[in-house]
C-alpha positions as CSV (number, residue, x, y, z in Angstrom):
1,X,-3.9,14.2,15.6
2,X,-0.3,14.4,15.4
3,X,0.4,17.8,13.6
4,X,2.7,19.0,15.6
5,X,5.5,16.5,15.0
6,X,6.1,18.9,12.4
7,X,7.7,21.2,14.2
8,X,9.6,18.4,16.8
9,X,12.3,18.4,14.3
10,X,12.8,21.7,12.3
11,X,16.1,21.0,11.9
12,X,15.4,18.1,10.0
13,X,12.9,19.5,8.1
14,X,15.3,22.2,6.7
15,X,17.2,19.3,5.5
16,X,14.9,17.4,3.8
17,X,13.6,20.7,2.6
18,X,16.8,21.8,0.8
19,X,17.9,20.5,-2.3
20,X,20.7,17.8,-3.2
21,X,23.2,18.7,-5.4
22,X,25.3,16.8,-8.6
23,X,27.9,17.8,-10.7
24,X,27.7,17.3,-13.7
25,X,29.8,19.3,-16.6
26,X,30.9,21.4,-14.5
27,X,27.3,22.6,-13.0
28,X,25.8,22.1,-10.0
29,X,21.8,20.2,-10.6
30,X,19.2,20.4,-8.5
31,X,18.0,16.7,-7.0
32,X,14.8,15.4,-8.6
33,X,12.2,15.5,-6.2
34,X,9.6,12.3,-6.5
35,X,5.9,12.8,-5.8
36,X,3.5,11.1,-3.6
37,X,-0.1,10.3,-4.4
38,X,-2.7,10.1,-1.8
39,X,-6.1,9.0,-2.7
40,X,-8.8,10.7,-0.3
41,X,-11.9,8.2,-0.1
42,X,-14.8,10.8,0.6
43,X,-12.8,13.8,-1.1
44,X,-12.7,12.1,-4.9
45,X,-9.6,13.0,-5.1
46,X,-5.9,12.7,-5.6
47,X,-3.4,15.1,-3.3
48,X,0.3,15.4,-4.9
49,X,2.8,16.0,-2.0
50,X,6.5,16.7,-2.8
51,X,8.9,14.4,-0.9
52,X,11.9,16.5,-0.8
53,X,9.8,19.8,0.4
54,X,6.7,18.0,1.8
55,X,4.7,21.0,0.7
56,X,1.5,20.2,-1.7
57,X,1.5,20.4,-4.9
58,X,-2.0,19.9,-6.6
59,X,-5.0,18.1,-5.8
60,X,-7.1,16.9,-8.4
61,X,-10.4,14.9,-9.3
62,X,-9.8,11.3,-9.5
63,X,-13.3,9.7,-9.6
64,X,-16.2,8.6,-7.0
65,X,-14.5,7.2,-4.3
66,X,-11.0,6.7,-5.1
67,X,-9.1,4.2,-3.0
68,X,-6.9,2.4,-4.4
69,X,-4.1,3.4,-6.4
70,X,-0.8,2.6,-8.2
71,X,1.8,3.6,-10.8
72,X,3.3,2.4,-13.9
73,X,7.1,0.9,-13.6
74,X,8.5,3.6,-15.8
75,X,6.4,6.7,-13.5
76,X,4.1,7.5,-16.5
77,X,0.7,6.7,-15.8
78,X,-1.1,7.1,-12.4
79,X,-3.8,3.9,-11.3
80,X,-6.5,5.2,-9.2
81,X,-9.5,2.5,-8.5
82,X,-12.4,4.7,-8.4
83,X,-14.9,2.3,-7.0
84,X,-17.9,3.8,-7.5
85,X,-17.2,4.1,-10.7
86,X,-16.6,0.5,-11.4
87,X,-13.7,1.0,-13.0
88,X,-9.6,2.1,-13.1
89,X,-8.9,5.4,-13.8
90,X,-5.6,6.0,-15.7
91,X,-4.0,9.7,-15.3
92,X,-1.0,11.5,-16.9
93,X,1.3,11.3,-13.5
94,X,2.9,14.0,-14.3
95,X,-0.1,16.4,-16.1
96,X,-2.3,15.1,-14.0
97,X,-4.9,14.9,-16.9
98,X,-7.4,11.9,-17.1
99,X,-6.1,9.5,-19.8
100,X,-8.6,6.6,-20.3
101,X,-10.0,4.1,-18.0
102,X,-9.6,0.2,-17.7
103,X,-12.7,-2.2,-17.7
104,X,-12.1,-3.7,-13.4
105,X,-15.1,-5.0,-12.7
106,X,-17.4,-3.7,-10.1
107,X,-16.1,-2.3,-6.6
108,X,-13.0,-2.3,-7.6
109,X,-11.1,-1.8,-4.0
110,X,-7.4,-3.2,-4.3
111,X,-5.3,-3.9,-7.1
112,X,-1.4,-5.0,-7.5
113,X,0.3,-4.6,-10.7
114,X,2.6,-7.1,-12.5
115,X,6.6,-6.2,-12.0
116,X,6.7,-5.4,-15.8
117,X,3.2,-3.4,-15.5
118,X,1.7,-5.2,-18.6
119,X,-1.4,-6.4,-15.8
120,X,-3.1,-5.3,-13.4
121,X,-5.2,-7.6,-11.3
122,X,-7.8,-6.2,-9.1
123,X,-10.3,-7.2,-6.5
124,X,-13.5,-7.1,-7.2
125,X,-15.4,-6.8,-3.4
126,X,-19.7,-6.8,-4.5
127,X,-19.5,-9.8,-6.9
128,X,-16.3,-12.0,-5.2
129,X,-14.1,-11.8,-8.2
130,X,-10.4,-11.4,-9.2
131,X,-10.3,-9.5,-12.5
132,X,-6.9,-9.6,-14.5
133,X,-6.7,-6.7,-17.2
134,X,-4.2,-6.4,-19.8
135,X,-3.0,-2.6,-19.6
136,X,-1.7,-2.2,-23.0
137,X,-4.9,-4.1,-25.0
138,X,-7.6,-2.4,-22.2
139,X,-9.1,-5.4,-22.2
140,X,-10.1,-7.9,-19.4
141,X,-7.9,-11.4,-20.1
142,X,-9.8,-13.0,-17.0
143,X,-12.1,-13.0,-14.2
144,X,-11.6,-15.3,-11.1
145,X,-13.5,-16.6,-8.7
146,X,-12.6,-16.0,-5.4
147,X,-14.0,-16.1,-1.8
148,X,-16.7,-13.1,-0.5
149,X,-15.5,-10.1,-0.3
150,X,-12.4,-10.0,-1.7
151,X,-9.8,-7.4,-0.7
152,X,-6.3,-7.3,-0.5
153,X,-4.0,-8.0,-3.4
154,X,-0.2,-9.6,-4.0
155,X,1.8,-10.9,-7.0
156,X,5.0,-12.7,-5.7
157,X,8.2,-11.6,-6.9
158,X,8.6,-14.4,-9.5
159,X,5.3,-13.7,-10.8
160,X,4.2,-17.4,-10.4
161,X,1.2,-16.4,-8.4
162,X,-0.9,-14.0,-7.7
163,X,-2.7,-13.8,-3.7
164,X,-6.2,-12.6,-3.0
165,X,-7.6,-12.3,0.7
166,X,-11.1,-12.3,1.3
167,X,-12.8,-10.7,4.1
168,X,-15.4,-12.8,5.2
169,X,-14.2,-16.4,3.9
170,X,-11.1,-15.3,5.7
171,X,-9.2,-16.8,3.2
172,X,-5.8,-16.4,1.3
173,X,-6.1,-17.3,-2.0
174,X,-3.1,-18.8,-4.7
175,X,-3.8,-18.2,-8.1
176,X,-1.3,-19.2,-10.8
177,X,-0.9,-16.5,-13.5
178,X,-0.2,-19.7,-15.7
179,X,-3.9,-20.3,-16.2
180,X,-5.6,-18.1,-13.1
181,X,-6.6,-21.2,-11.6
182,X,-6.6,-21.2,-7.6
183,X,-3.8,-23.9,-6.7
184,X,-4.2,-23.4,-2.8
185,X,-6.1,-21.6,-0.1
186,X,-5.0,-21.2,3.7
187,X,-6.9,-20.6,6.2
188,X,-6.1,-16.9,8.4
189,X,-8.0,-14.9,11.0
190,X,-11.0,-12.8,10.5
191,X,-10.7,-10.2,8.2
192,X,-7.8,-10.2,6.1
193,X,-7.2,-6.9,4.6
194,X,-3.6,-6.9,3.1
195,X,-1.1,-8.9,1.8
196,X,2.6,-9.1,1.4
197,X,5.8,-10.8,-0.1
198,X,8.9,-10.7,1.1
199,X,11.5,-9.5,-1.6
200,X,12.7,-12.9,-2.3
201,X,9.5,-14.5,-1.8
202,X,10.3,-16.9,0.5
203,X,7.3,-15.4,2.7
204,X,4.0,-13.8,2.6
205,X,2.2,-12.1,5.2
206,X,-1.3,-11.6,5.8
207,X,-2.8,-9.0,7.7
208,X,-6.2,-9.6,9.8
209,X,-8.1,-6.5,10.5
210,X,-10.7,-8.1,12.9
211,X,-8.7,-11.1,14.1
212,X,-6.1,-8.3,15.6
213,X,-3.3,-10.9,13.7
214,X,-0.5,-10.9,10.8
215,X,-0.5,-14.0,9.7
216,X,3.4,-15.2,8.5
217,X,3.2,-18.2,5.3
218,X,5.9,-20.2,4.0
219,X,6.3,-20.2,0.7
220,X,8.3,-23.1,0.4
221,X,6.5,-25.9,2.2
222,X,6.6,-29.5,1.0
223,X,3.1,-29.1,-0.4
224,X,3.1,-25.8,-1.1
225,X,2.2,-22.4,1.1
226,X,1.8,-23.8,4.9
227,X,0.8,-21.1,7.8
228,X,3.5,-21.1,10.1
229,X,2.9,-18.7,13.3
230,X,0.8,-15.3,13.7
231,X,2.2,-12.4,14.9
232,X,-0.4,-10.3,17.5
233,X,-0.3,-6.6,19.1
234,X,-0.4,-5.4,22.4
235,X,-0.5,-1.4,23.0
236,X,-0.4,-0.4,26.9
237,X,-3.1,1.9,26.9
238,X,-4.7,0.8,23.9
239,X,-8.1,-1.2,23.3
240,X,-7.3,-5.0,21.9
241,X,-10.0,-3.9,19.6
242,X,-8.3,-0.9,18.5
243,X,-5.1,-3.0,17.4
244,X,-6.5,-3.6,13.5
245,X,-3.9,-4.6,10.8
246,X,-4.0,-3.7,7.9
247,X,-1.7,-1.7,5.4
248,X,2.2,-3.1,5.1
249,X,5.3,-2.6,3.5
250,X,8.7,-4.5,4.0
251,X,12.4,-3.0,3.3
252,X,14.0,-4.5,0.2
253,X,16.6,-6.4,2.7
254,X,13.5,-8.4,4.0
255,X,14.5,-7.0,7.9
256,X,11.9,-4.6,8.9
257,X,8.3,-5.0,7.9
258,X,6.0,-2.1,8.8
259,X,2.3,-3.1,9.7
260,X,-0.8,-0.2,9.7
261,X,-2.9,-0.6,12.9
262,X,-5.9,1.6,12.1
263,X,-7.4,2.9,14.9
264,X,-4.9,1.9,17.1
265,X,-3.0,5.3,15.4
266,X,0.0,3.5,15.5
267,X,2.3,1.7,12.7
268,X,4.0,-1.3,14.3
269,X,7.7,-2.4,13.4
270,X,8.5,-6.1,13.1
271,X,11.8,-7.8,12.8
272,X,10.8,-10.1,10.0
273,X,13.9,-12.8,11.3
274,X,12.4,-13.3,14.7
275,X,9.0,-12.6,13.3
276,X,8.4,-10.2,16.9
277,X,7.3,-6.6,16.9
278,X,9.8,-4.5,18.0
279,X,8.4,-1.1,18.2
280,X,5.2,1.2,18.1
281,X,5.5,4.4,16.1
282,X,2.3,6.7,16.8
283,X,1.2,8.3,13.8
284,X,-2.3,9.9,12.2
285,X,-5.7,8.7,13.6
286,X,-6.9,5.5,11.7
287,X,-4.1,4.6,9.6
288,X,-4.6,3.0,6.6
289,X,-1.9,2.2,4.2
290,X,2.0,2.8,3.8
291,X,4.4,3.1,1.3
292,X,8.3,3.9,1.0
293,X,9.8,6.5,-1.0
294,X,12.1,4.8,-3.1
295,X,15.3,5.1,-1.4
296,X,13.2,3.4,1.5
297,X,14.4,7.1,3.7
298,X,10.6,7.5,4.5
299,X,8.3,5.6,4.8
300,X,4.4,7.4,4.1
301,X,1.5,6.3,6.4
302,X,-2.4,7.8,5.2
303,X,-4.5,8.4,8.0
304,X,-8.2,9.0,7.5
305,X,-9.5,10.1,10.5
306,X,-6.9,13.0,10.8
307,X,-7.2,13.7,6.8
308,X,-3.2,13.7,6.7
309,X,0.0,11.8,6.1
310,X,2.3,10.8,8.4
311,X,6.5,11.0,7.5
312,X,8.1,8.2,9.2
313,X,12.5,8.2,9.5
314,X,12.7,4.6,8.6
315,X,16.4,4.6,10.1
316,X,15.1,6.0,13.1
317,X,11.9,4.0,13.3
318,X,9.7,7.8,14.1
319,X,7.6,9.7,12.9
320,X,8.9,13.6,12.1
321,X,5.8,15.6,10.5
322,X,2.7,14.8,9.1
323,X,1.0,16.8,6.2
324,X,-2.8,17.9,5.4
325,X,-4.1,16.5,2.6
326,X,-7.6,15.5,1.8
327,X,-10.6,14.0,3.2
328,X,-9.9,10.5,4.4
329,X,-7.0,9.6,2.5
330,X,-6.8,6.1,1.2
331,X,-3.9,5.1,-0.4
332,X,-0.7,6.0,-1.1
333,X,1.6,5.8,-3.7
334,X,5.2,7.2,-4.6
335,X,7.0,7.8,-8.2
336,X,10.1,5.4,-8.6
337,X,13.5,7.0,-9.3
């Protein structure tokens, strides 16, 4: 447990707490706060947390075992894979209120929504499928084939592909969005969990929970996507065992890019240039997954052992509070601007 980072920095805490100011016509506006989502795995729910206050706002019922979850481009509608349910649950996001829900497939763990949010393509972990779903129509426009146990989702910038990992074929799979065929598969270490683009798409990265290992491709190999190098951990003080990625995020510059450890309680910081970590930040126990606030200030970590999330100072590279939410949080999401 970390919870008393919340009080290392009350002075910065008084600052994110107050509110930013514009003028406009000659009044002064109060900055729009955006929220954060947080699905909680055994809870069934969704926790809203204010990012300018960091105080919670609601919490509400989001389906058997929600895990993950997304938003719309334009903030609207709230994506929560309740896998128990077999399906995607759509919500108001800012109401809250259950709107409908989209046909996933079963399990439905991991999804990753086109730039334009027309699509949603979601992995499907009990019958080793990639479903695509149109999110307009509510209709399913394809199911794909993949490896067993298929996790972790990625569309690359360009949309030209869509990535699947699967856990136990250890696999990274290409699929072009021109006719969901797999063009490619590459080989990585045991477990992959997550997967990542760079902003420019140059580079993916694939994280290994089990094989301790984020895996760095090349995007733009003579053939296609080639494995170039994997990146490992070392903790002092900390089990090789323990050091399990999964969750990550990378700035929009392409300079930093932030890996979840799990049990290791710690979010690692890699330059992505010399593809080296360069820092440990200890956050909640068993970290899960991360996401930025949209003017990439903070950077969110959920943490399910510890049933909170952790606020890192992406500038600074440390953590400064961490915030109760419910049980085992999951995922994490944030409205855009």
């Amino acid at each position: 447990m970390i919870a008393d980072l919340s009080f290392l920095n009350s002075a910065r805490s008084l600052v994110i707490g107050a509110c930013a100011f514009g003028w406009l016509a000659g009044a002064v506006l109060p900055a729009q706060a955006n929220k954060v989502f947080v699905s909680n795995e055994k809870g069934n729910t969704v926790t809203v947390v204010d990012s300018e206050t960091w105080e919670v706002l609601t919490e509400f019922d989001a389906g058997n075992r929600p895990r993950g979850i997304g938003i719309s481009p334009d903030g609207s509608h709230l994506y929560v894979c309740a896998s128990d349910d077999d399906s995607i649950k759509v919500f108001n996001a800012e109401t809250y209120e259950f709107l409908w829900s989209l046909p996933s497939g079963p399990d439905p763990e991991l999804f990753v929504l086109s730039p334009d949010g027309s699509t949603l393509y979601v992995s499907n972990e009990d019958d080793n499928l990639v479903t695509v779903v149109d999110t307009a129509k509510k209709t399913v426009v394809a199911e794909v084939p993949v490896g067993v146990e298929p996790e972790g989702m990625a569309v690359s910038p360009d949309v030209r592909f869509v990535v699947n990992t699967s856990e136990t074929t250890n696999m990274a799979h290409f699929i072009a969005t021109e006719d969901y065929k797999i063009k490619h598969n590459i080989l990585v270490d045991q477990r992959p969990r997550y997967a990542r683009f760079t902003n420019d798409g140059t580079t993916l990265f694939v994280s290994s929970e089990i094989g301790g290992t984020v895996s760095v491709i090349d995007m733009l190999g003579e053939t296609g996507p080639e494995l170039v190098t994997k990146i490992g951990f070392e903790v002092p003080g900390v089990q090789p065992e323990w050091l399990q990625p999964v969750g990550m995020r990378i700035t929009s510059d392409n300079k930093w890019l932030f890996v979840a450890l799990g049990p290791a309680n710690r979010v690692a910081v890699i330059d992505v240039e010399k593809r080296e970590v360069e820092k440990y930040i200890l956050v909640g126990q068993r970290v899960w997954q991360l996401e930025f606030t949209p003017d990439e200030k903070y950077l969110l970590t959920t943490n399910g052992n510890s049933n909170d999330i952790t606020v890192i100072d992406v500038a600074e590279q440390e953590a400064i509070r961490s915030i109760q939410v419910g049980q085992q949080p999951w995922g994490v999401v944030v409205s855009p601007k």
